[in-house]
N, C-alpha and C positions, 0 to 999 in steps of 0.2 A: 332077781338080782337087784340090790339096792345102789344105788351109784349117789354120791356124795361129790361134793363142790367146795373148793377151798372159799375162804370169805372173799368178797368182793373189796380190792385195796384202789376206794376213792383216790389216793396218794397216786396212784401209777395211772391211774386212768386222765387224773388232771395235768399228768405230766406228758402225757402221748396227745392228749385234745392243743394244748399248749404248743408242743414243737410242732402240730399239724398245722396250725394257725401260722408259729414261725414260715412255714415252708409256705405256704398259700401268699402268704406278704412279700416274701423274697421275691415269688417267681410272678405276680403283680407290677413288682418295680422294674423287674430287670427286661418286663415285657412293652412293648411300642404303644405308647398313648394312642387309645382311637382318634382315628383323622377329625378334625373341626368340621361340621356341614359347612357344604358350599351354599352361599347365599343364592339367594334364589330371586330375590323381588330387592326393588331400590332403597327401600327399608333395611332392609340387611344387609343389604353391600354396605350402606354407610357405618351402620352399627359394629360391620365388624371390625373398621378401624381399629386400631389402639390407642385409645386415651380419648376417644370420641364420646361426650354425654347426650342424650337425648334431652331438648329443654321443652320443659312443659310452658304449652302454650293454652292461653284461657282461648275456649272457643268465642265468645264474645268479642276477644281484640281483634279477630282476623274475618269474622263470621262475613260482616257486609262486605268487605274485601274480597272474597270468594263467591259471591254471589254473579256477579256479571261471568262467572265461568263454570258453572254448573258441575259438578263431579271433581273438582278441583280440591286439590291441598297445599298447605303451605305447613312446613316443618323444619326445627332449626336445632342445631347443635351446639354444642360447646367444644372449646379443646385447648389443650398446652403447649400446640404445637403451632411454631409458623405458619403463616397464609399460605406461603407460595408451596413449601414442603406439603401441606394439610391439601390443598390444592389438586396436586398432582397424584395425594392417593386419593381424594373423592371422585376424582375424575376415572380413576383405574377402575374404582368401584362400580360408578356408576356402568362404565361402559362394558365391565365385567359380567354382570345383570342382564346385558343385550342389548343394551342404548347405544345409537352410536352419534357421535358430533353433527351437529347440523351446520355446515358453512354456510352462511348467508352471500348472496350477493350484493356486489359493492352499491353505499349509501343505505345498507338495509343491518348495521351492525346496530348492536344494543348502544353503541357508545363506548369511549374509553374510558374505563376504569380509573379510580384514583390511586394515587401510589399504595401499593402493598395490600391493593383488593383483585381478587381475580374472579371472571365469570365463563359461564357457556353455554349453550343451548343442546340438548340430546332429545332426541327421538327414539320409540320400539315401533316401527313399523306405522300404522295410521290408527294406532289405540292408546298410547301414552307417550306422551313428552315431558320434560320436566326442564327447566329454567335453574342452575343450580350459579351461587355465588358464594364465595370463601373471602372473610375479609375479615381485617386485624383491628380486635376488641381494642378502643380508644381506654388509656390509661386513668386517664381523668373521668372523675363518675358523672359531670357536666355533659361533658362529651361522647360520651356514653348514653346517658339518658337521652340524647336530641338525636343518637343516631338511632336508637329504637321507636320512636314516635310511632304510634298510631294511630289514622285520623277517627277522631270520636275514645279514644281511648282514656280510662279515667287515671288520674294519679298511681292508685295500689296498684293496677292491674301493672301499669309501665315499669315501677318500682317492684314488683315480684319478678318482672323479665329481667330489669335492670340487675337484681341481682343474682340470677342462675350465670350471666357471663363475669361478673366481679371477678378479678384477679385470671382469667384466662387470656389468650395469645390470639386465637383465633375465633371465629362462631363459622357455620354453617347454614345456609338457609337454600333447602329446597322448596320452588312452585310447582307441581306437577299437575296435570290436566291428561285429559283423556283421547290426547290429540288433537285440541282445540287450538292452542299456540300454533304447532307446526301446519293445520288449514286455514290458519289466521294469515300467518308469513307466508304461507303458500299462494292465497287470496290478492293477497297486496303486490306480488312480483311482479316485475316487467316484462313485458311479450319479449320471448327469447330465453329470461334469464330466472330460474330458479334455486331454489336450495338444493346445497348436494350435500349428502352424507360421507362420512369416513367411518371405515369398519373398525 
């Protein structure tokens, strides 16, 4: 017995692959975006802000600055957002990651802030701390450049920072350490009175 086949109609096949595709796209959309990973490390708490840039820093401008604290970093941000708003979600972040506030006791505070700058101290346990401050990009490119100074730092290098915050509202800057801060403050307290955490 011989069995025959009618011709193969390219036309009907590209038109069955086509609505197949239609129907795979539809039920794509109409399906729940996969959840966002949860940050995990202090790096990506801050990162997942929204509107938050990461600013490249020359390791040079901060290199001898991080030296008297061995395992240490220092990293700073950009953003379009208010101090005090931008603030209170670095702060969420941070302590979302597993930091929690470190209260100082009284005469042992970092000092107060100038207006429309906010700061804090956070601890994970006796293996990392971090030093974090949120304060409002000076409009004036004067005052701007003198509030980025760093000592030994050349001309370009200031002028390449100076201009990653040009036209933004707020910057970022976290010091993190390996728990050196919090056995630092811990070292210098007064008989009776220590740092206490908040969860």
């Amino acid at each position: 017995m011989v069995y025959t086949f009618a011709p193969f109609d390219t036309k009907v096949f590209r038109a069955a692959l086509a609505g197949l595709l239609l129907m795979l796209a539809l039920l794509t959309a109409c399906g729940d975006p996969p959840p966002a990973p949860t940050p995990k490390t202090l790096d990506e708490g801050i990162a997942a802000i929204s509107g938050v840039k990461a600013v490249e820093l020359d390791p040079a401008l901060i290199g001898d600055n991080l030296k008297q604290f061995p395992g240490s970093t220092v990293k700073m941000y950009s953003s379009d957002e208010a101090a005090d708003k931008l603030f209170s979600k670095t702060e969420a972040a941070v302590t979302g990651v597993g930091y929690q506030k470190l209260d100082l006791p009284p005469g042992q505070a970092f000092g107060a802030t100038a207006p429309g700058n906010f700061g804090g101290f956070y601890t994970k346990g006796e293996t990392a701390d971090v030093l974090l401050a949120v304060a409002a990009v000076p409009n004036d490119p004067a005052e701007l450049a003198k509030s980025l100074k760093f000592p030994g730092a050349t001309e370009a290098q200031l002028t390449k920072l100076a201009e990653q915050f040009r036209g933004k509202k707020s910057a970022i800057v976290t010091y993190s350490t390996p728990g050196l801060f919090s056995g630092l403050i811990k070292g210098f307290s007064g008989a009776g009175t220590t740092p206490t955490t908040k969860p």
